[in-house]
C-alpha positions, 0 to 999 in steps of 0.5 A: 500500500503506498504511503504518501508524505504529508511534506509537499513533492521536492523537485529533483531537477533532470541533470547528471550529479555532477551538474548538480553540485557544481551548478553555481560557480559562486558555490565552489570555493575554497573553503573546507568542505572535506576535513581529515578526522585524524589529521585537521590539518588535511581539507579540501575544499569544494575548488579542489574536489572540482579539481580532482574529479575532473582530474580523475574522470579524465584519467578514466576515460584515457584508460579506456573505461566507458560508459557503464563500466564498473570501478570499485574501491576498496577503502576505510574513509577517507576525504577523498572517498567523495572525490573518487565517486564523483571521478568515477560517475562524472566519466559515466562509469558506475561505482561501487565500494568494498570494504577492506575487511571483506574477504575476496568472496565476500565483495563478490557476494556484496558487488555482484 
């Protein structure tokens, strides 16, 4: 039986993810937006991240990843866990993350 919410509809705008975050330029600065919990010294700001991503899908596709291939990432946290994401889809690739922990069967069982 579907439930409905008794908040008004929130318009999701017909755009890929990275046209959303980054869609004002005014709201890419340089101010930490990522904080190493270990290390407060180490940030990146959403200019960097930017950066980084656009790096990181360009590098994707002269590797020779295409639309819909898959990249995993094995990793504990990180601040740049959400660089790696954004890379990965902003080339059109699919991501999928795996934790350390898993044993090689079981990040089949849980990717697959």
């Amino acid at each position: 039986m579907p439930v409905r919410s008794p908040f008004p509809d929130v318009e999701i705008p017909s755009v890929n993810v990275l046209d959303y975050i980054f869609a004002n330029p005014d709201d890419v600065t340089d101010k930490p937006l990522w904080i190493d919990a270990d290390d407060t010294a180490k940030s990146l700001s959403l200019r960097q991240a930017l950066s980084w991503v656009k790096r990181l899908g360009a590098g994707l596709q002269r590797l020779g990843l295409q639309k819909g291939d898959v990249v995993m990432m094995c990793s504990t946290n990180h601040i740049f866990v959400p660089v790696l994401y954004l890379g990965v889809v902003g080339s059109t690739c699919a991501f999928t993350g795996a934790n350390p922990a898993y044993t090689p069967k079981g990040a089949f069982f849980y990717n697959v």
